[in-house]
C-alpha atoms as one frame of an Amber mdcrd trajectory, in Angstrom:
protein
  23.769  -3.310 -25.261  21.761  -2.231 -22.036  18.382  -0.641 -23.344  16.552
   1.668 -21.034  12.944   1.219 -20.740  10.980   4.678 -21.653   8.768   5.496
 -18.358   5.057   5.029 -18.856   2.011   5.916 -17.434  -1.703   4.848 -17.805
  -4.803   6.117 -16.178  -7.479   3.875 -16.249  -9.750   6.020 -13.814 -13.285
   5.824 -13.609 -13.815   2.957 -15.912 -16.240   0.752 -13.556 -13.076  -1.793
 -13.511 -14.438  -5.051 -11.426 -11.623  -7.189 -12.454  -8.228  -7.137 -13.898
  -7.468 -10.619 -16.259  -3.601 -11.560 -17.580  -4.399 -10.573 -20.833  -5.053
  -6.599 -19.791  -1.463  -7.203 -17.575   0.318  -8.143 -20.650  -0.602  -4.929
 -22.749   0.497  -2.885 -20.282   3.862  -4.805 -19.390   5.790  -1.466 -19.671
   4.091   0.450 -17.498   5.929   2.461 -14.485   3.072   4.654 -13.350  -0.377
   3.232 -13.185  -3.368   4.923 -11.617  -6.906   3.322 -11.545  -8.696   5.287
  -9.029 -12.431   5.667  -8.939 -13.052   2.267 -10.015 -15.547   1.667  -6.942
 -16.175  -1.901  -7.795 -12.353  -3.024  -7.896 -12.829  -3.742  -4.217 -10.756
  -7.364  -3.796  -6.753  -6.743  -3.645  -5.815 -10.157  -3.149  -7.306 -11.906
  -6.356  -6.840  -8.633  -8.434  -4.978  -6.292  -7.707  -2.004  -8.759  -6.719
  -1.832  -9.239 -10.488  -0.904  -5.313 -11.099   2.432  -7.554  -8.691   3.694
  -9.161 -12.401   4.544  -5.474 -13.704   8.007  -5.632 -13.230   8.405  -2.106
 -14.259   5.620  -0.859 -11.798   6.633   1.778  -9.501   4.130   3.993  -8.377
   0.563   2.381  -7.979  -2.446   4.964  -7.510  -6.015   2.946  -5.963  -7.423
   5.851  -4.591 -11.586   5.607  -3.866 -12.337   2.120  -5.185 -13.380   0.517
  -1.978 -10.693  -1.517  -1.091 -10.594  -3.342   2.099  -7.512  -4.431   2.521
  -4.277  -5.049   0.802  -3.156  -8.973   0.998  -0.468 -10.510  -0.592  -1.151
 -14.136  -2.179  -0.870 -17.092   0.030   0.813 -20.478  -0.865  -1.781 -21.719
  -2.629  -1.863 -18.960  -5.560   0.437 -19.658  -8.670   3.064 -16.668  -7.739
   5.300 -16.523  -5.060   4.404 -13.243  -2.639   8.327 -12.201  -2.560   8.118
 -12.422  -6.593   5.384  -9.703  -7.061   5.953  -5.656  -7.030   9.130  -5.702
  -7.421   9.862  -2.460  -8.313   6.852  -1.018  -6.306   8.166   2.227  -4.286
   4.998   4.160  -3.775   0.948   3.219  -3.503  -1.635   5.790  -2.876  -4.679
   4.529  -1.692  -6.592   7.712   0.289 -10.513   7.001   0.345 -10.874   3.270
   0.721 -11.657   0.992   3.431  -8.308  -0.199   4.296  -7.317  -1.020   7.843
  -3.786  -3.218   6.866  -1.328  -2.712   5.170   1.968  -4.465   4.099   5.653
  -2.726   4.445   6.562   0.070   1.945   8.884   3.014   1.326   5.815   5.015
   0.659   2.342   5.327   1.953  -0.447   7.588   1.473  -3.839   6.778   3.532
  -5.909   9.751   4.353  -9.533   9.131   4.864  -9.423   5.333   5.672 -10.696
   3.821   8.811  -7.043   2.881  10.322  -7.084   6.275  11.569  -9.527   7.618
  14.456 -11.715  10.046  14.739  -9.972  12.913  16.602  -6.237  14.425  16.414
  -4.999  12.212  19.716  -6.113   9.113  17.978  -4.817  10.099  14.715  -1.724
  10.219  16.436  -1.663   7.035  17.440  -2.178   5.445  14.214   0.346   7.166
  12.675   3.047   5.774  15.335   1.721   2.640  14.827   2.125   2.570  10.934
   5.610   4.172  11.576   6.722   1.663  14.550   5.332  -1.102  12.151   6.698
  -0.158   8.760  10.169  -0.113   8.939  11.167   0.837   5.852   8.235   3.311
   5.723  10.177   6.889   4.459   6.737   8.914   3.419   4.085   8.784   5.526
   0.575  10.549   3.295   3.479  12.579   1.529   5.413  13.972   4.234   8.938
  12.446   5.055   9.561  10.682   8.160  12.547  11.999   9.775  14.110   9.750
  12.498  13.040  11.502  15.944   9.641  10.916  14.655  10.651   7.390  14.220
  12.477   7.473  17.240   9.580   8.445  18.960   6.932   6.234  17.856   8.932
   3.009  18.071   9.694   4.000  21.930   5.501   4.440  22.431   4.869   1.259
  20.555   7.478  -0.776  22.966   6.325   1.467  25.779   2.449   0.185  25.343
   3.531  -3.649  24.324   5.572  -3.507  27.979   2.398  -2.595  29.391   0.536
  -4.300  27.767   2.409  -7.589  28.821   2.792  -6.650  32.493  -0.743  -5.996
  32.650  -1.352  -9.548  31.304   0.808 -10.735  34.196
């Protein structure tokens, strides 16, 4: 008999979090919805946050204002295969960092990070960018992505790498 999992949540917000060990990610196995925002010190993603990647269940992962930098996935040399974490991760919010990379997802929320520039027409360029880069990118800071905006920005981004490359020449 197939048992459904009850959805769970857990805010752990402004709790001066620098690190996150096994042990925490094994009492909170279950959860579906975790938010830890306002933790300013949980800065590192790769060594920390890629542990949050063993919550099978995890779906929807908010990091908002905790200074990160930048979101990496583990290397070779750490103990867990990259393709084997966040599994069932659909949706990250992460407005207020210091973020300037990001991997592919179905969801995305980045307002107030330094990917984007500081007037409307660069703006706009970032935001094709994300979209030509993301494939499977759907939400882009909440608002769906319907496909003459993909259209669009996928025909700029090949547009500027064709110049780019003749100019090379």
């Amino acid at each position: 008999m197939h048992h459904e999992i009850p959805k769970k949540t857990s805010f752990i917000d402004l709790n001066l979090l620098t690190f996150i060990l096994e042990n925490f990610i094994n009492k909170i196995k279950n959860v579906t919805n975790l938010s830890l925002s306002d933790n300013q010190r949980l800065i590192e993603w790769d060594s920390f946050i890629n542990r949050l990647g063993l919550l099978s269940f995890l779906q929807e992962l908010i990091i908002n204002n905790c200074g990160i930098e930048q979101i990496k996935l583990p290397d070779q040399d750490f103990n867990v295969d990259s393709n084997k974490l966040f599994q069932s991760l659909k949706y990250v919010y992460t407005s207020d960092n210091k973020i300037s990379s990001y991997s592919s997802l179905i969801s995305l929320s980045i307002p107030r990070n330094p990917i984007y520039g500081l007037n409307q027409f660069e703006n706009e360029i970032a935001k094709q960018m994300i979209i030509a880069f993301l494939l499977n990118l759907t939400y882009l800071n909440r608002v769906i992505i319907n496909q003459d905006e993909r259209r669009g920005a996928e025909i700029n981004y090949l547009e500027g790498y064709a110049q780019d490359n003749f100019d090379k020449k």
